[in-house]
NUVO-526451 format. One record per residue: residue in three letters; x, y, z of N, C-alpha, C, O in turn. Coordinates in steps of 0.02 Angstrom, whole numbers, plus 50000, padded with zeros to 5 digits. Each point is the difference from the previous one (the first is absolute). Layout:
N
ALAXYZXYZXYZXYZ;...
// end
This chain:
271
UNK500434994050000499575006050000500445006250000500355002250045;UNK499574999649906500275008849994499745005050030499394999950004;UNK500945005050022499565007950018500335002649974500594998749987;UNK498925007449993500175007249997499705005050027499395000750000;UNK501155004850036499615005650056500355006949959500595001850006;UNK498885001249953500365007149973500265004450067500515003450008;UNK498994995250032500175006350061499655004849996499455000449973;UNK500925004750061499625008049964500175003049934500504998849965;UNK499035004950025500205003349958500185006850004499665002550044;UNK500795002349925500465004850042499565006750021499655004449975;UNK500534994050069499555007050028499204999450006499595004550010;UNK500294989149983499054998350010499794994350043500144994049998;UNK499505009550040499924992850060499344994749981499395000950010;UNK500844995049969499714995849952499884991250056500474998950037;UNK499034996749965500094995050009500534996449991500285001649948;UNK500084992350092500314995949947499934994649961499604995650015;UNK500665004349948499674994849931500514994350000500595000850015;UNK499094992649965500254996050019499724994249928499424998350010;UNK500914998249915500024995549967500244993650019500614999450005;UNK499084996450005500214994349997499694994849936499465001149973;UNK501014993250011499824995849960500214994150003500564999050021;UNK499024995749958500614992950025500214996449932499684999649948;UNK500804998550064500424996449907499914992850015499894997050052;UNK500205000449865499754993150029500664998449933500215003749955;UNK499954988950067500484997649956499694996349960499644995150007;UNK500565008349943499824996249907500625001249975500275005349986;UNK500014987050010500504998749965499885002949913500255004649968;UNK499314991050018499795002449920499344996749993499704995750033;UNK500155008549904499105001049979500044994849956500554997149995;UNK498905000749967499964998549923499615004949961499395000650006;UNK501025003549947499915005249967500364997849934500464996049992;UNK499105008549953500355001049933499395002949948499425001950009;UNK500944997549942499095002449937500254994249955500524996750003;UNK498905002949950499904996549956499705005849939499645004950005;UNK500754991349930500155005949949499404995849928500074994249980;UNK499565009250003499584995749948499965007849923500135006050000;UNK499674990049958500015005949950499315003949993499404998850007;UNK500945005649977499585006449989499184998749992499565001550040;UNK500344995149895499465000749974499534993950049499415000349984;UNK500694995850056499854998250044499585001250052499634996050030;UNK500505013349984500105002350074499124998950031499874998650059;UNK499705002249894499364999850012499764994350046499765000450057;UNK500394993249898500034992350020500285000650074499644999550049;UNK501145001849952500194997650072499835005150042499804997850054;UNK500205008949943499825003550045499194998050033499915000550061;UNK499574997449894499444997950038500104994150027499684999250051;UNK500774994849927499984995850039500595001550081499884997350054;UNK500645006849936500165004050074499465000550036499894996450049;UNK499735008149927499575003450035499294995450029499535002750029;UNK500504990049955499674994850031500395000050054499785002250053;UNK501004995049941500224994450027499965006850069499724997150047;UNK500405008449969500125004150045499314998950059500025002250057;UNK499464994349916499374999250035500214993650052499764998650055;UNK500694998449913500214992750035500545001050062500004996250049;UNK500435008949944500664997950030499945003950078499685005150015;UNK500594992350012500055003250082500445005750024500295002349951;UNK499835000050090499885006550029501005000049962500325004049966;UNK499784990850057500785001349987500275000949936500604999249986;UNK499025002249981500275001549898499515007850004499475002750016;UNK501234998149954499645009049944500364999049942500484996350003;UNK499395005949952500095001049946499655003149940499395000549995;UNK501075001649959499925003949942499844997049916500304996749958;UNK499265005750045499854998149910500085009249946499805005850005;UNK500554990449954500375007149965500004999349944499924994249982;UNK500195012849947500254996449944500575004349992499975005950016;UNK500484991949964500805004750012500215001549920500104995549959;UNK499945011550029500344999549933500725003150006499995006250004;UNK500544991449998500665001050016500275003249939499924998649941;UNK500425006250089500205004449957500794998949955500454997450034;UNK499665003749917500544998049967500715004750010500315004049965;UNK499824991850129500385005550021500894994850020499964993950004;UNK500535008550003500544995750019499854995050058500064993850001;UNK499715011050055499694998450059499664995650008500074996550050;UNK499375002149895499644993050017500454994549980500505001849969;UNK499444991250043500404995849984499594995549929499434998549984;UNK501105000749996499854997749906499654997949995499635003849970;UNK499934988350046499574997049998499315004450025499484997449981;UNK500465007650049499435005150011500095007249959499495003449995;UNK500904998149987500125006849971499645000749938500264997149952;UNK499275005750039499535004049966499494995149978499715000249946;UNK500204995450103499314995349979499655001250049500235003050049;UNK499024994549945499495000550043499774994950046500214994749979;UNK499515004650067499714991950035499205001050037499805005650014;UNK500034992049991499524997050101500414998950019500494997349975;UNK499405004950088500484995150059499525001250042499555004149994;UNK500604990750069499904996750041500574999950045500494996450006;UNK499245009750029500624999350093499644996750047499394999550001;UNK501114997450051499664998950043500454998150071500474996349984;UNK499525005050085500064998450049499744996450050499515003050022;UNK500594991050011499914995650045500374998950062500514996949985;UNK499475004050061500124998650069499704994650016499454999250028;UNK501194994049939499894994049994500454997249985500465003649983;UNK499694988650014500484996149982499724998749916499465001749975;UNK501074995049998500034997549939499584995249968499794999749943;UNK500094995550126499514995149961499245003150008499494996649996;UNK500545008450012499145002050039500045006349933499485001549970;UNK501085001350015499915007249958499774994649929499555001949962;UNK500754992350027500024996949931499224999450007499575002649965;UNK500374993350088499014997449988499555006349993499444999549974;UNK500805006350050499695004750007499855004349925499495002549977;UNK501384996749993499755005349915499914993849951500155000849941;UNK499644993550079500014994549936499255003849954499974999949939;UNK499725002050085499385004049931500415003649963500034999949938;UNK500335003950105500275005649955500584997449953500085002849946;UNK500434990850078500424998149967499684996749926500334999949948;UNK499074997850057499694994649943499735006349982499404998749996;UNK500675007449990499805005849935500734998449950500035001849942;UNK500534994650092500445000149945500705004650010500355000549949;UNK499825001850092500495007349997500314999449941499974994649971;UNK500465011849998500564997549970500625000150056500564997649990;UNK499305004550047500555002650053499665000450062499465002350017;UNK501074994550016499534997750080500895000850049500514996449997;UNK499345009750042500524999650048499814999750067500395002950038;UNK499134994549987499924997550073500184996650031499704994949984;UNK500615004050053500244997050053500005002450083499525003250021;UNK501034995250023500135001050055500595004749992500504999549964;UNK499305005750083500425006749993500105000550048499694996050035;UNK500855009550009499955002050058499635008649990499925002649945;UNK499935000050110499505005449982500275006249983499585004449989;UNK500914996850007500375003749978499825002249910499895005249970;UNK500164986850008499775000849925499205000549984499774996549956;UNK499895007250076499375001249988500225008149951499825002549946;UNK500654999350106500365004649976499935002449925499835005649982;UNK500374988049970499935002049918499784996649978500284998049949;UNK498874997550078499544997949984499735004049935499914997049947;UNK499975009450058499485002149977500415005649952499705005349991;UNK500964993949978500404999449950500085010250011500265002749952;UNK499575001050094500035005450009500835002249976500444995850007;UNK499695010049968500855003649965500165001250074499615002550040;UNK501184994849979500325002750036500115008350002499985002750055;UNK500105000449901499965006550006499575004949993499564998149961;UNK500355008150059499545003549982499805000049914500404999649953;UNK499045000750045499695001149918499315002150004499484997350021;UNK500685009749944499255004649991499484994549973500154994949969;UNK499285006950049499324994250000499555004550006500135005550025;UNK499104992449948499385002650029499654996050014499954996649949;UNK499715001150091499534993550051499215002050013499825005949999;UNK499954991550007499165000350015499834993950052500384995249992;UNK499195004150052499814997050033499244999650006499685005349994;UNK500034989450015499145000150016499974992650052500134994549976;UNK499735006050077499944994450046499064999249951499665004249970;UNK500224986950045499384998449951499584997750073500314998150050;UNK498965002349948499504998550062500024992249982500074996150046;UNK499875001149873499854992449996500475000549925500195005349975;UNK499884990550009500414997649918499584992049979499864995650040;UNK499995004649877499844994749993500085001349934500135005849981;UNK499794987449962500124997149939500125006549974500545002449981;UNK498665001150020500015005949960500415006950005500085004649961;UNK500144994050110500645004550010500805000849995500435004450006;UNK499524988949980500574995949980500045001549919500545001649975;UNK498944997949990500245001949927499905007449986500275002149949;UNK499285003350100500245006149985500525001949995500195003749954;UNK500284993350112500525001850003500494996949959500475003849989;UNK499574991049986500184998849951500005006349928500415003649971;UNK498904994850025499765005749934500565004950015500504999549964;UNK499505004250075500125006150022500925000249966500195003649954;UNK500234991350085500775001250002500174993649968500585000049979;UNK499124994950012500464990149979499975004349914499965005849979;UNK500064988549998500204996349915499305003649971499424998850014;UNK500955007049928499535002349972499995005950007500045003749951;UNK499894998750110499875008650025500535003749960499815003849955;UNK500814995450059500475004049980500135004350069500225005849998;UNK499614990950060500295005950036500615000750024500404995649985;UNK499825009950056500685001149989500065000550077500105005450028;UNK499814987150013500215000050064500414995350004499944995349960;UNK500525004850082500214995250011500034995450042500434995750005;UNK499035005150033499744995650054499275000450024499885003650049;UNK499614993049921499404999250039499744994750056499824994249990;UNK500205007750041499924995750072499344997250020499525003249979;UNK500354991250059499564999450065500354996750060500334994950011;UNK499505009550017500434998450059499324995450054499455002749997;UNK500584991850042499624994650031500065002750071500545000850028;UNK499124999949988499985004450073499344997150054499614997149961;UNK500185002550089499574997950029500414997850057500505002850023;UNK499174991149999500324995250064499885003150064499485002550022;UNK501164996750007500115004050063499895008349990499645003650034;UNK500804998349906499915007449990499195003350013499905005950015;UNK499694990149979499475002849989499534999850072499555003650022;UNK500804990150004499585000250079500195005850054499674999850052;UNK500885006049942500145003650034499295004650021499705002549953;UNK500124998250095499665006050021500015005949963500555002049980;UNK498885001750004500235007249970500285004850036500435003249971;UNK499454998450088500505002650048500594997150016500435002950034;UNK499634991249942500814998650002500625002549994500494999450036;UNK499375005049885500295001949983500055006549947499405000649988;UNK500755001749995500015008249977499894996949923499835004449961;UNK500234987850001499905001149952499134995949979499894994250019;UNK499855007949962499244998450004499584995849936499414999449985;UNK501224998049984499574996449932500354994450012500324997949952;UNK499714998550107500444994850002499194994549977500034993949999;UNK499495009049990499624991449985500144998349923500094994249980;UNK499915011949976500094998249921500474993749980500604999550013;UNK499024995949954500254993649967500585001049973500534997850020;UNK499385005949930500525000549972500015007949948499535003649982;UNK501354996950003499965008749985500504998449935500494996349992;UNK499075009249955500504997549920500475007650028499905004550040;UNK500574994049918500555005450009500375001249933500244995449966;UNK499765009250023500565002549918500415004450001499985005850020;UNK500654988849943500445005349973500415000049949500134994849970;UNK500185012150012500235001849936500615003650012500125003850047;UNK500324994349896500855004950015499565006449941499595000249954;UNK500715003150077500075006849979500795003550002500145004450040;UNK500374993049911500495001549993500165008249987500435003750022;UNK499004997449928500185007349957499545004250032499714995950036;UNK499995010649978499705004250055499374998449962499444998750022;UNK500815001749899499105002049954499514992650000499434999649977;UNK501054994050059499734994649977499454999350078499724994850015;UNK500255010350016499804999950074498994998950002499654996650037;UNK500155008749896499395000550005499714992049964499514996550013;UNK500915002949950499584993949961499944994950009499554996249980;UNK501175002150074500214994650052499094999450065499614995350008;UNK500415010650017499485003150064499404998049953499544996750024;UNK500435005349910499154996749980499944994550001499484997650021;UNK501114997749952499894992350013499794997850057499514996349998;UNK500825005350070499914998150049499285002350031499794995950041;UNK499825009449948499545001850040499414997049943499404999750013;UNK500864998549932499624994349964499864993150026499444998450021;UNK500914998849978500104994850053499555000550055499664995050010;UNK500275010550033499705001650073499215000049976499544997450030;UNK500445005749918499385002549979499624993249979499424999650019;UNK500854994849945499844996449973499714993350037499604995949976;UNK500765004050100499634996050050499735005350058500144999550059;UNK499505005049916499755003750056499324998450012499715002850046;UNK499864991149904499554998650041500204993250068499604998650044;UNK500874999149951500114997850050500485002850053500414996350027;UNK499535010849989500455002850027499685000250100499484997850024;UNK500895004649996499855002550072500005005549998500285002849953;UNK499325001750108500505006949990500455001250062500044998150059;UNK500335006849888500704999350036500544999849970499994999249939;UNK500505001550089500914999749967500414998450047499975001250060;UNK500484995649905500734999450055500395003849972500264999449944;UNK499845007250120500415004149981500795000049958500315003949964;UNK499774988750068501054996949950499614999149949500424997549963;UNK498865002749992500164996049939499605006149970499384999850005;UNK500895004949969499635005349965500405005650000500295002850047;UNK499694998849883500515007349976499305005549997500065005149966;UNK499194993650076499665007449999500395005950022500554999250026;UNK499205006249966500265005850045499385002650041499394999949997;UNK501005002150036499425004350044499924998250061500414995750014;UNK499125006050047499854995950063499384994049991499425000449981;UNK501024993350045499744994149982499624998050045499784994349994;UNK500025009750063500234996950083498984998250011499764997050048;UNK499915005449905499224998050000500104993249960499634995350015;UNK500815003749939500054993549983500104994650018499634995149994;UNK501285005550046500074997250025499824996650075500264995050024;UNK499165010050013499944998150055499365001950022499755005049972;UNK499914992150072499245000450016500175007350030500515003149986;UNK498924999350062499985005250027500095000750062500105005350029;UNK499864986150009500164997850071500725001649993500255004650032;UNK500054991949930500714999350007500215005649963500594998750004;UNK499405005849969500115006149993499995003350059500465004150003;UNK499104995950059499885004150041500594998050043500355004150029;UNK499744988049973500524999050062500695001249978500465001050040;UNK499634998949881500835001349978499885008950030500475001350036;UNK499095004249959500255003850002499914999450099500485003750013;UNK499364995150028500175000750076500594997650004500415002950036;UNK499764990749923500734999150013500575003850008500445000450043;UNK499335004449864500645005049979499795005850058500395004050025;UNK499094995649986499935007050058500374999250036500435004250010;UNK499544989450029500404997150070500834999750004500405002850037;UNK499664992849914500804999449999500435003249936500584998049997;UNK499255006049960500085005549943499755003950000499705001249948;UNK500245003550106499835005349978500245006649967499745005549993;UNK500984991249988500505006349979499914996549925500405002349960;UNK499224993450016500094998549937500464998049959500055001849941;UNK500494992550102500764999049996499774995049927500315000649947;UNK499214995550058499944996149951499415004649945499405000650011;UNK500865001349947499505002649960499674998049929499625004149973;UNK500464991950007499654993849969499334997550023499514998249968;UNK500695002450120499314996050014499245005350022499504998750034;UNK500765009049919499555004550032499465000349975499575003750024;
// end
């Protein structure tokens, strides 16, 4: 068990605050994706989006279609082709992760790197650039997803569109995340199933607007199965988000907080 005690803060007589958390030893996960082709993505992404009804609290995972850009950086066998994929994480042994993705393995992969990892390599699961690289992203957490939302979104960014993202997501969310209390915690859409997410390089400044229509295309395109709401990390809007992102309960208690222990406004991001 860890603590942490900030103390005071300088010059303000403040409660003291006190984090604790407890770690648990995980040697290693069974994690990896599975890589299928493009014109595909319809097929396996709805059958993902079964198998996610089946699996237990200890798997999350991602259904995506990736169009990799024809850059040094990607590695040869991915550089400037497209896929589905299929991520996924388990907090499990090997013989339990195998019985667990055999639906997903009998779609066929062309490329299947799952195995037993230590957790560290969750790390570059999800094939993110080590370095900074300008992007524009969209986010929409969904209330429900089904067949027919599965091929909007398809429609929208897979084989055919022409769009110019390079990553359309669903991210598998529920489980435990979702049993938290709403006063739990300051973030308040923890019940949404699941949340599509987009994004696009925007290398050149002018490629910024056309990149941003794709993506809020995308948003637009499963917005009848949307929630309302946003997660503030997954969205290039401008403006104050803070009716979006947060009910009006928990609006009221983030600001007693900043009253209480910020009141000099040291963090100003969170104003």
């Amino acid at each position: 068990m860890r603590k942490f005690e900030p103390g005071r803060a300088a010059g303000q007589d403040i409660d003291r605050l006190a984090l604790e958390f407890q770690l648990y030893e995980v040697p290693e996960v069974y994690a990896g994706a599975m890589f299928f082709p493009w014109d595909r993505s319809a097929e396996v992404l709805r059958a993902w989006l079964d198998w996610t009804r089946t699996v237990p609290d200890e798997v999350t995972s991602v259904g995506r279609m990736l169009q990799f850009p024809p850059l040094p950086v990607v590695p040869e066998p991915l550089r400037g082709q497209s896929f589905a994929v299929l991520e996924l994480v388990f907090l499990g042994d090997k013989a339990e992760g195998d019985e667990l993705t055999e639906p997903l393995r009998a779609l066929r992969p062309i490329m299947d790197t799952i195995g037993m990892v230590p957790p560290a390599g969750i790390a570059e699961l999800h094939m993110d650039p080590r370095e900074p690289m300008p992007y524009v992203g969209e986010g929409q957490l969904l209330a429900r997803l089904d067949e027919a939302g599965i091929d909007a979104f398809v429609a929208a960014a897979g084989p055919g569109s022409g769009s110019a993202l390079v990553s359309a997501e669903i991210r598998h969310l529920g489980g435990a995340l979702a049993r938290v209390p709403l006063e739990g915690s300051a973030f308040v859409h923890r019940g949404a199933p699941f949340f599509v997410n987009a994004i696009g390089r925007t290398p050149q400044a002018q490629s910024f607007a056309a990149v941003r229509d794709w993506a809020r295309g995308l948003r637009s395109a499963v917005a009848p199965w949307a929630r309302v709401g946003v997660n503030a990390n997954f969205t290039s809007e401008e403006g104050d988000l803070r009716e979006r992102t947060h009910d009006a309960a928990t609006l009221a208690r983030l600001a007693e907080l900043r009253r209480r222990y910020d009141p000099r406004g040291l963090f100003a991001l969170a104003s």
